[in-house]
MIVO-786060 format. One record per residue: residue in three letters; y, x, z of N, C-alpha, C in turn. Coordinates in pm, whole numbers, padded with zeros to 5 digits, always signed. Example, Ala and Ser with C-alpha at 12.3 -4.5 7.8 and 13.67 -1.06 7.14 Angstrom:
ALA-00569+01319+00780-00450+01230+00780-00330+01320+00780SER-00225+01285+00708-00106+01367+00714+00003+01290+00787
//
This chain:
UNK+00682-01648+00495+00673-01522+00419+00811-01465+00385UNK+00925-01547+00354+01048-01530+00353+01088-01464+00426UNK+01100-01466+00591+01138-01410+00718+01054-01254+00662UNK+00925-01238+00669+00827-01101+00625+00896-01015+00557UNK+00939-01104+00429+00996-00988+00337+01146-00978+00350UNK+01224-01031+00423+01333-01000+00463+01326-00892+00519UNK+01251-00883+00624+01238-00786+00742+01178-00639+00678UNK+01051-00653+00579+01010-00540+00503+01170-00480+00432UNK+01278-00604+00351+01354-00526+00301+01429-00408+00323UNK+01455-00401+00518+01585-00389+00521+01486-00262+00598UNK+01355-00229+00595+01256-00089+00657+01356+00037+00657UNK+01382+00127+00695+01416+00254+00725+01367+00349+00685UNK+01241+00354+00726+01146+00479+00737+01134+00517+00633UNK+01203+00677+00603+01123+00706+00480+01001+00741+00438UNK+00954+00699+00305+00806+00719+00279+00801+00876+00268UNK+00660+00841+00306+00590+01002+00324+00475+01055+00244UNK+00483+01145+00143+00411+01151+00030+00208+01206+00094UNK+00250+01250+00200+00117+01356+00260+00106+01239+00401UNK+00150+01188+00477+00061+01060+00584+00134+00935+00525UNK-00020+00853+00593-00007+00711+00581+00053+00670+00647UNK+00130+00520+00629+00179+00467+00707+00087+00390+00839UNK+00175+00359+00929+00103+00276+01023+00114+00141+00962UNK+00014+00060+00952+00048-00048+00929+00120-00174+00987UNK+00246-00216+01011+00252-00313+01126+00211-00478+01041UNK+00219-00589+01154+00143-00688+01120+00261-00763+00982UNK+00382-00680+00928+00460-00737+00872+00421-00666+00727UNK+00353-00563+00728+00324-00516+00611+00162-00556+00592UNK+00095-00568+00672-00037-00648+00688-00001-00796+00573UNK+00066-00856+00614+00099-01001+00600+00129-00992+00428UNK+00266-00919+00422+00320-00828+00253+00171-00835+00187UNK+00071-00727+00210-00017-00693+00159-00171-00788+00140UNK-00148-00903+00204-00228-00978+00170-00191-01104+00143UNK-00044-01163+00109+00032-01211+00050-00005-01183-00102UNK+00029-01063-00093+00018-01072-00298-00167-01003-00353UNK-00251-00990-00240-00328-00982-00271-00432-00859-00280UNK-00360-00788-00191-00446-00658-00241-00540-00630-00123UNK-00628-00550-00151-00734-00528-00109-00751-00316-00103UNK-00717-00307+00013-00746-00178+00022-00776-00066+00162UNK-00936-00147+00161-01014-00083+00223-01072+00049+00205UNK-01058+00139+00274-01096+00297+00221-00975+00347+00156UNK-00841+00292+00139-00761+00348+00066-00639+00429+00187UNK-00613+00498+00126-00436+00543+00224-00337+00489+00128UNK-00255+00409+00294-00155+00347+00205-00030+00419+00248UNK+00073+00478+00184+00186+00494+00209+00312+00374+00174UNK+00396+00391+00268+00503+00315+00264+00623+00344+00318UNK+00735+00338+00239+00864+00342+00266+00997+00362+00153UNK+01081+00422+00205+01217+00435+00137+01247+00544+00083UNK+01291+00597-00040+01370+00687-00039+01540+00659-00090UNK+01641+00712-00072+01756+00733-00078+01751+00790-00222UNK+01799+00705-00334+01859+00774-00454+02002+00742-00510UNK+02045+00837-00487+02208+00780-00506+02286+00696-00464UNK+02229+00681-00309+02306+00584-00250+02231+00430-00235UNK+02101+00437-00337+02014+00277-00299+01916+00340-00278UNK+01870+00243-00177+01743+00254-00107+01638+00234-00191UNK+01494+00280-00220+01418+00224-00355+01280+00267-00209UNK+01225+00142-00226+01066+00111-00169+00948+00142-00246UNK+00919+00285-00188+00794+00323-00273+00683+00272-00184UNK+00534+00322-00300+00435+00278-00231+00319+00364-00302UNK+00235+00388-00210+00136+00512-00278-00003+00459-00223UNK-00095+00458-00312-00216+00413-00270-00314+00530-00295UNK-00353+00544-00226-00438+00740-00221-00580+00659-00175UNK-00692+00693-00298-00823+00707-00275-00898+00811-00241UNK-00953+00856-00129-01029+00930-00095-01022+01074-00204UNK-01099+01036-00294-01170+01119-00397-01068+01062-00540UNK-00985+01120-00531-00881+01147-00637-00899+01270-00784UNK-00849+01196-00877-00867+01274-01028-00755+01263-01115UNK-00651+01249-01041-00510+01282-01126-00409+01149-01037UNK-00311+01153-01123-00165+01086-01023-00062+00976-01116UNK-00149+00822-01076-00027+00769-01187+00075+00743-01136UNK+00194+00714-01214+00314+00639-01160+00276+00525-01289UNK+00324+00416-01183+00299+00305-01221+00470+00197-01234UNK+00474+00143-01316+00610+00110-01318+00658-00035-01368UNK+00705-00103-01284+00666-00263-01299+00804-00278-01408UNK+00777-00447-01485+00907-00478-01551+01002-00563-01499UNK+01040-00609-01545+01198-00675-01504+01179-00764-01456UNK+01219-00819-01367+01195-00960-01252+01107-00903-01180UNK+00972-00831-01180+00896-00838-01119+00903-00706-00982UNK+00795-00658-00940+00794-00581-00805+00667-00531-00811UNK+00604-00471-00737+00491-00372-00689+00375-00464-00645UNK+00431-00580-00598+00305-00683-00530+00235-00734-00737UNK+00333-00757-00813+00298-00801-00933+00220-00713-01021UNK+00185-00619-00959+00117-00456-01040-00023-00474-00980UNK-00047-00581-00889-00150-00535-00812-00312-00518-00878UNK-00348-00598-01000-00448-00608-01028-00511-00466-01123UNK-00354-00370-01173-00337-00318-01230-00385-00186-01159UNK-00301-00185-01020-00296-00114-00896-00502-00056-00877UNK-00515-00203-00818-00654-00198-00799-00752-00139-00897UNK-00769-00139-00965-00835-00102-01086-00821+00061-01164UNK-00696+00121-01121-00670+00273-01099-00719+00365-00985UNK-00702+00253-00863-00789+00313-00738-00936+00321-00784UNK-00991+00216-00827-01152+00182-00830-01193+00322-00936UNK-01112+00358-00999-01129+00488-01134-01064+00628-01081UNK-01047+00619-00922-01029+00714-00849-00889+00766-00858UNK-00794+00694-00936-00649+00808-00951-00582+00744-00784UNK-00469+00818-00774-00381+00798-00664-00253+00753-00763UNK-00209+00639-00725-00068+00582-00777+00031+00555-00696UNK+00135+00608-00735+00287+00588-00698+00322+00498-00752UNK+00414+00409-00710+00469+00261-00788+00554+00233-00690UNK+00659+00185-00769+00804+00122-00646+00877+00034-00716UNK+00970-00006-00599+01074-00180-00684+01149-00051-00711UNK+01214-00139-00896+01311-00081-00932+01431-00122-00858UNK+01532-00067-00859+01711-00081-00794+01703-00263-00824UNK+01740-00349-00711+01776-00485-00724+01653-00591-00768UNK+01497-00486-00704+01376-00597-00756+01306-00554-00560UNK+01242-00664-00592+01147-00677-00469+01210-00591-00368UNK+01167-00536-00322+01219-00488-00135+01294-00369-00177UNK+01359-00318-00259+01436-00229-00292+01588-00253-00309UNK+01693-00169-00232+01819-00235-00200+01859-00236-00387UNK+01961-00291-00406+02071-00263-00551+02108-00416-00580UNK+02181-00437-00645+02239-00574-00670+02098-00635-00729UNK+02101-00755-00691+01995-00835-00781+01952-00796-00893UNK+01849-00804-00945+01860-00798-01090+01887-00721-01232UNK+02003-00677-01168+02092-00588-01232+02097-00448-01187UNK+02166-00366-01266+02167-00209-01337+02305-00237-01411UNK+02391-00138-01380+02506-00079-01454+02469-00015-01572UNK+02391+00098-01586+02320+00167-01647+02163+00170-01653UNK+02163+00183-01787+01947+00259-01785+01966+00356-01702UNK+02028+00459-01733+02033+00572-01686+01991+00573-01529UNK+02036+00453-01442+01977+00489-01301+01902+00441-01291UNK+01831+00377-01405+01647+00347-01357+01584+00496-01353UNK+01618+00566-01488+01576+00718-01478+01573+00766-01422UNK+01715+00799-01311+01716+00895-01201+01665+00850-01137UNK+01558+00781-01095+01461+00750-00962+01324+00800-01005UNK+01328+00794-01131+01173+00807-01170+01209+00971-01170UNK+01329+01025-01176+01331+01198-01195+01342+01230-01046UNK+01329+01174-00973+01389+01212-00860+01241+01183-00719UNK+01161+01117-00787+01008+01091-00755+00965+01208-00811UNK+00997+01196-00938+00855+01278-00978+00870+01443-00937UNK+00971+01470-00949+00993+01602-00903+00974+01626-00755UNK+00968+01509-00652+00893+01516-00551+00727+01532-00552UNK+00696+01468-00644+00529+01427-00670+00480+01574-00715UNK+00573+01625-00844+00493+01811-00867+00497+01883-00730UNK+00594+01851-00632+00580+01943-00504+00490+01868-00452UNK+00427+01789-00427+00369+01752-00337+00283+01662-00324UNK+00194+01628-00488+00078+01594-00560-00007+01658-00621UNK-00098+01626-00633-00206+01660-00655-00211+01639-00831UNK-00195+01745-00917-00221+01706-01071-00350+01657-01149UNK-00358+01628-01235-00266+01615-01319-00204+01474-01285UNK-00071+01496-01404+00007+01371-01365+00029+01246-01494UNK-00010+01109-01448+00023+01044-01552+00129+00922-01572UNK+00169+00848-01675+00250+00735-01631+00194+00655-01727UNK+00195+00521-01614+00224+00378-01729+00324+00274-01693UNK+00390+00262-01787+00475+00130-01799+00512+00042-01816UNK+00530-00102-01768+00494-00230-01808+00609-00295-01874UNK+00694-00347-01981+00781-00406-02032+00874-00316-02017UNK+00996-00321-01925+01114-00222-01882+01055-00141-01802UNK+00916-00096-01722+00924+00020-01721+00828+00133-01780UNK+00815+00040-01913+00769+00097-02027+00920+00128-02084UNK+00992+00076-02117+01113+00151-02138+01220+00256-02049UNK+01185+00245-01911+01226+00356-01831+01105+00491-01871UNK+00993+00488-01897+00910+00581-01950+00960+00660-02007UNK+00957+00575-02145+01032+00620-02250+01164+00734-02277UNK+01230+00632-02197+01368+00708-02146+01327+00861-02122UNK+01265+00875-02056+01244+00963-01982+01193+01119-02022UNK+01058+01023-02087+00999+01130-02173+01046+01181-02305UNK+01137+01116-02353+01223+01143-02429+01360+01243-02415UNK+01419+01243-02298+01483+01280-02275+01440+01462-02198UNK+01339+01450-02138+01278+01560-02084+01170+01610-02148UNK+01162+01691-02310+01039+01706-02331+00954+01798-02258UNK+00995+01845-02140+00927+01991-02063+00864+01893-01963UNK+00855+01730-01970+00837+01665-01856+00678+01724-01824UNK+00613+01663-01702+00457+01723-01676+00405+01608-01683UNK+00387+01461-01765+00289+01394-01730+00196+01422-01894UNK+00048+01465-01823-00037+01463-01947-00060+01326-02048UNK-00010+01258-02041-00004+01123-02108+00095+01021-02050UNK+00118+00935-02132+00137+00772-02126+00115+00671-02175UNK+00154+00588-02108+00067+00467-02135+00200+00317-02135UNK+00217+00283-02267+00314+00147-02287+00226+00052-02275UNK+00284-00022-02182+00158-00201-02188+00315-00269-02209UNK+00314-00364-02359+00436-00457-02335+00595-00371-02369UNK+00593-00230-02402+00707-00215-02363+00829-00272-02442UNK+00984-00258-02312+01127-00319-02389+01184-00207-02432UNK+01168-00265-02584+01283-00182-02659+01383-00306-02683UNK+01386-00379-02769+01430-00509-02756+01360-00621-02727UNK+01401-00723-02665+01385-00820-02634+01346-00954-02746UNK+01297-01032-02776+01311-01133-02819+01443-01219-02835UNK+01440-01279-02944+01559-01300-03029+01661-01231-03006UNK+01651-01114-03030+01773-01002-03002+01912-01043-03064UNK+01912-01074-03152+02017-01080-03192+02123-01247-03171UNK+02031-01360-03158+02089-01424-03067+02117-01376-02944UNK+02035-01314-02807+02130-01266-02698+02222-01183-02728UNK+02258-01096-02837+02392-01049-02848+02518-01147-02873UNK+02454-01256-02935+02557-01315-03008+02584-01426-02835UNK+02504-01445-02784+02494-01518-02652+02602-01432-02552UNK+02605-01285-02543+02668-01245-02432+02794-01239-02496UNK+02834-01231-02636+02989-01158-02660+03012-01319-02654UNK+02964-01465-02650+03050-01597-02632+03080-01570-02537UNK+02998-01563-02417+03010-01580-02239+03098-01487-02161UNK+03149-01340-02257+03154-01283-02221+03336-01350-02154UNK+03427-01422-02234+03515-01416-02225+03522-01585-02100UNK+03435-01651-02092+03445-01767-01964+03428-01669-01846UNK+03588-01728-01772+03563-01684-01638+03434-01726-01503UNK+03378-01667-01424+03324-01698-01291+03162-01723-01386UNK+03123-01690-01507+03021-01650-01528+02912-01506-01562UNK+02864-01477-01472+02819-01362-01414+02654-01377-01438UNK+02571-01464-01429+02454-01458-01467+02433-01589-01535UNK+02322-01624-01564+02240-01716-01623+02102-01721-01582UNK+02062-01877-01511+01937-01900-01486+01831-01856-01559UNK+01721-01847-01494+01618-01799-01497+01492-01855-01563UNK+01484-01854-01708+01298-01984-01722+01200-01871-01690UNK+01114-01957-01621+01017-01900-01635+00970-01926-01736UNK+00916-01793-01803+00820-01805-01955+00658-01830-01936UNK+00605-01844-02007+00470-01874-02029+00377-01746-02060UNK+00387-01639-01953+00382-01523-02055+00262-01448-02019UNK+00172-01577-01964+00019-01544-01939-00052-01685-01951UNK-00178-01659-01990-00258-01772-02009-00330-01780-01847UNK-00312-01750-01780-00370-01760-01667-00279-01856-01560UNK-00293-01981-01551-00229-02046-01447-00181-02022-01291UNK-00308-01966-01235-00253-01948-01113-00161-01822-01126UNK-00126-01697-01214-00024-01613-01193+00039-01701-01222UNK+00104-01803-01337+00199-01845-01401+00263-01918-01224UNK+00192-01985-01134+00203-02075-01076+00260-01979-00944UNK+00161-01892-00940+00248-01807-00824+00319-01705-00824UNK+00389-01707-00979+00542-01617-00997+00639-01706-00962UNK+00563-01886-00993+00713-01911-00952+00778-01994-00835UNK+00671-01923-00760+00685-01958-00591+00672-01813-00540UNK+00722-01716-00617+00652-01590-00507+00847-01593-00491UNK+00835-01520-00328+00981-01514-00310+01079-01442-00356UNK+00984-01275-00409+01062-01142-00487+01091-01180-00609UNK+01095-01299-00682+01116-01311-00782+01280-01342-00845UNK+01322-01271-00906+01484-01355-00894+01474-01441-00978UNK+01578-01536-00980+01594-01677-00998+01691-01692-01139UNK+01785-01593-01145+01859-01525-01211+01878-01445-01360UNK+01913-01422-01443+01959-01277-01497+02098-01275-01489UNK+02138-01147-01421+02309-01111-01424+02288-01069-01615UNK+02418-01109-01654+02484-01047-01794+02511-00903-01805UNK+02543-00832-01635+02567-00641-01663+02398-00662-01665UNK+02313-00676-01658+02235-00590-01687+02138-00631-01851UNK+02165-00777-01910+02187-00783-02080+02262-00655-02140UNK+02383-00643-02100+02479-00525-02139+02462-00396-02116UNK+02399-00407-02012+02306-00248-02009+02188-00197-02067UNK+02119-00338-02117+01993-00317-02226+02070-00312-02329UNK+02160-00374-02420+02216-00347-02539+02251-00193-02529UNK+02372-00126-02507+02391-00049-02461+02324+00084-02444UNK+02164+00076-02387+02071+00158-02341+02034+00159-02514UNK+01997+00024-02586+01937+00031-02732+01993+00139-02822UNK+02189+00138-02837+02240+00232-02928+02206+00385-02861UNK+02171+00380-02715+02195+00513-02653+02059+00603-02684UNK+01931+00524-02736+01806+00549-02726+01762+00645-02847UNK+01912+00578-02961+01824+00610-03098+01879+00752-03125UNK+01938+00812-03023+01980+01007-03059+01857+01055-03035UNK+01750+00984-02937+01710+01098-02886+01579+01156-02987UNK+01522+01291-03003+01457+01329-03098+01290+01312-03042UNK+01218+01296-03157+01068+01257-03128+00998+01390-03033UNK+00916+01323-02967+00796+01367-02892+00697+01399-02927UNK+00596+01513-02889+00432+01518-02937+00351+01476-02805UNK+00392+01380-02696+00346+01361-02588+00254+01238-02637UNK+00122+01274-02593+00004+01203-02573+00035+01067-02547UNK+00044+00962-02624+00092+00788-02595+00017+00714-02681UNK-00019+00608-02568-00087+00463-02635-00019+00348-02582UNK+00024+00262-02696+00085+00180-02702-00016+00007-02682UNK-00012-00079-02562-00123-00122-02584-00014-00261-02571UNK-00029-00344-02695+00034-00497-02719-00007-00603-02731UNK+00038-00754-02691-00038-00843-02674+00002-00901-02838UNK-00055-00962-02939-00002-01042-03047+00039-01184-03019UNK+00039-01231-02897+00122-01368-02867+00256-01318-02776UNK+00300-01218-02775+00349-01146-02656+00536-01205-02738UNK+00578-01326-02655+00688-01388-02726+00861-01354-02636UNK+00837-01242-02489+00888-01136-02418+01014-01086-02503UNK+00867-00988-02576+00936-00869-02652+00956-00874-02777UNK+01049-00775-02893+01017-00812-03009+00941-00683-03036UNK+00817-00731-03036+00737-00638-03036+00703-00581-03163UNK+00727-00604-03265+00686-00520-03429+00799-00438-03374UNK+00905-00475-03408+01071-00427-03392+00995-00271-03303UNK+00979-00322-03142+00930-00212-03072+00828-00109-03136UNK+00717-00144-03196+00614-00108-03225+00664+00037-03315UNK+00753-00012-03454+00830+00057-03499+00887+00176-03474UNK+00993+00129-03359+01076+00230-03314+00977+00314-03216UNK+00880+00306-03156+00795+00352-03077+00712+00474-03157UNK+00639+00421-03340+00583+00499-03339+00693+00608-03427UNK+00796+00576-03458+00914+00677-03486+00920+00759-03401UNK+00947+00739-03323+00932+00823-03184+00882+00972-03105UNK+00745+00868-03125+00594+00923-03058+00486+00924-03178UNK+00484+01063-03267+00394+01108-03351+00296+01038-03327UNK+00253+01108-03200+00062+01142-03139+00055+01002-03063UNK+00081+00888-03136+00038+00762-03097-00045+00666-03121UNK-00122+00593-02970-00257+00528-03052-00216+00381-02991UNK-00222+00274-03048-00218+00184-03060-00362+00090-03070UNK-00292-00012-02929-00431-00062-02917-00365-00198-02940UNK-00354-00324-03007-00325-00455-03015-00467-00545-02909UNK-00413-00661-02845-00494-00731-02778-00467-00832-02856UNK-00547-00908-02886-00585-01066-02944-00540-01117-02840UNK-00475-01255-02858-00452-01336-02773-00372-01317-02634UNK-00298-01157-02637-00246-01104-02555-00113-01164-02545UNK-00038-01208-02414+00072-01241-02429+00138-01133-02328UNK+00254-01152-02269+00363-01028-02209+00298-00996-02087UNK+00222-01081-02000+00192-01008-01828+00058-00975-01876UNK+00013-00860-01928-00119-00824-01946-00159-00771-01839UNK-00126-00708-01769-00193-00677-01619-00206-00831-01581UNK-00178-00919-01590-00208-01038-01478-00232-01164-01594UNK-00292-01162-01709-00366-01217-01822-00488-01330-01743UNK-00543-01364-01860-00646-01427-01790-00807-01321-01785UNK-00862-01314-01720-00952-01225-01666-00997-01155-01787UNK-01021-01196-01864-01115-01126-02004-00996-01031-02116UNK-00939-01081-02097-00779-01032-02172-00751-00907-02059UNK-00762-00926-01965-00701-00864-01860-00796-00695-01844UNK-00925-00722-01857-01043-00628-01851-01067-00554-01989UNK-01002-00663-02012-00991-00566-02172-00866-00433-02199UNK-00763-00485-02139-00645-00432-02107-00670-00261-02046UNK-00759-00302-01930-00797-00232-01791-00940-00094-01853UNK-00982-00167-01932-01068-00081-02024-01000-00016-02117UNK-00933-00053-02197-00890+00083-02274-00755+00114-02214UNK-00726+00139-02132-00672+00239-02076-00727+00346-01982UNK-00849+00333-01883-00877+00430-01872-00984+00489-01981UNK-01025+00423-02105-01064+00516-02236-00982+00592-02271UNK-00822+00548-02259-00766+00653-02311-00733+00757-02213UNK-00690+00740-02099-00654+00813-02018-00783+00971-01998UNK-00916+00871-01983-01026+00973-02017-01049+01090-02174UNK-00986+00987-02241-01018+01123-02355-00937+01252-02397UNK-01005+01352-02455-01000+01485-02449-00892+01495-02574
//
């Protein structure tokens, strides 16, 4: 599978918002690797060029479509890790856009890492303003951990943006024990030839077999680089100019969720975002798209409740 996704990385072709791709037996392999299932669906696949990195989108178009999510994975993870999330937007008829962020899954950029928030943004501005030319409205977003905080970013920054709602599952405002990793990067900062710090995997689903096959899936990095700790600090002081929103948002959190610091978030979120509804999950921990089934359907249910209401 290694050789597969090597070869998917280094694809060319740019994606095409109006035809499907052809499928070859290397994206066949990708796609039933992490699991998905999409019969009756159009799949698009490919690259676009943003600022110089390559970013691997992916569009799953159902027949009989009723609006347009962008879907937006978190940190470590990739588009194959959205999938249950994926599936379950098709089955409720939307068409979703979703791609590796810069340095995740089949998308070129340094590992891991980001210089700036700011160029997670410009990809999502630089999609979506493709998507009003050349989607079908209305338009929505959800975001999972960091790209519940690229959301954010976003919609914050653009209140003329066009998505009729959003949707936070998990999102990073800060991190867990925040203030030890500050106090963690300004020690490290001054030892030479240290540049990242290994990787635990956390416990951040009750469901074993995800737990078991994040940490054999190959897109996973192994890693965190320190520029991109320093670019979440950083992004934190840069966040708090920006002025509140009346954009339609539900905030949906796990209460075991040991990720994020999630009150902390919760807080600054509904400071934010007036017109916010808040849904808490029992027993919810950080990968709620990939939870254990009942946690997970629960997740999957009130979001398209909310997405449906008037």
């Amino acid at each position: 599978m290694e050789k597969v996704l090597e070869r998917l990385s280094r694809w060319e072709k740019p994606v095409s918002f109006h035809t499907p791709v052809k499928k070859t037996s290397d994206i066949e392999a990708y796609l039933d690797y992490y699991g998905f299932n999409l019969e009756g669906i159009d799949f698009h696949f490919g690259k676009v060029d943003i600022d110089g990195t390559k970013i691997m989108v992916q569009i799953f178009s159902p027949k009989e479509r009723k609006g347009t999510v962008f879907l937006l994975h978190g940190y470590l993870d990739h588009v194959g890790s959205l999938k249950n999330m994926i599936q379950s937007l098709i089955k409720h008829h939307y068409c979703v856009i979703s791609y590796d962020l810069q340095g995740h899954g089949l998308s070129g950029g340094e590992a891991a890492s980001v210089n700036d928030f700011s160029k997670y943004v410009l990809v999502l501005e630089k999609l979506m303003q493709r998507a009003r030319d050349e989607m079908s409205s209305p338009f929505y977003i959800i975001g999972h951990s960091t790209g519940g905080a690229i959301a954010i970013n976003y919609v914050l920054k653009h209140h003329d943006h066009h998505f009729n709602k959003m949707v936070l599952v998990a999102p990073l405002i800060r991190s867990s024990y925040w203030h030890l990793t500050k106090v963690g990067l300004f020690l490290t900062k001054p030892v030479p030839f240290i540049d990242d710090i290994g990787r635990n995997f956390r416990q951040n689903s009750s469901s074993k077999n995800y737990l078991s096959f994040t940490k054999n899936d190959p897109l996973q990095p192994k890693a965190i680089p320190l520029r991109w700790v320093e670019a979440l600090i950083k992004w934190n002081k840069e966040i708090q100019s920006y002025s509140p929103t009346n954009t339609t948002t539900c905030m949906i959190q796990g209460d075991k969720d040991k990720t994020v610091d999630w009150e902390y978030n919760l807080a600054f979120i509904q400071d934010k975002f007036p017109c916010l509804k808040v849904v808490p999950i029992k027993n919810g921990r950080h990968a709620l798209f990939n939870e254990g089934k009942n946690i997970r359907e629960e997740v999957f249910t009130k979001i398209h409740q909310f997405l449906k209401e008037n």
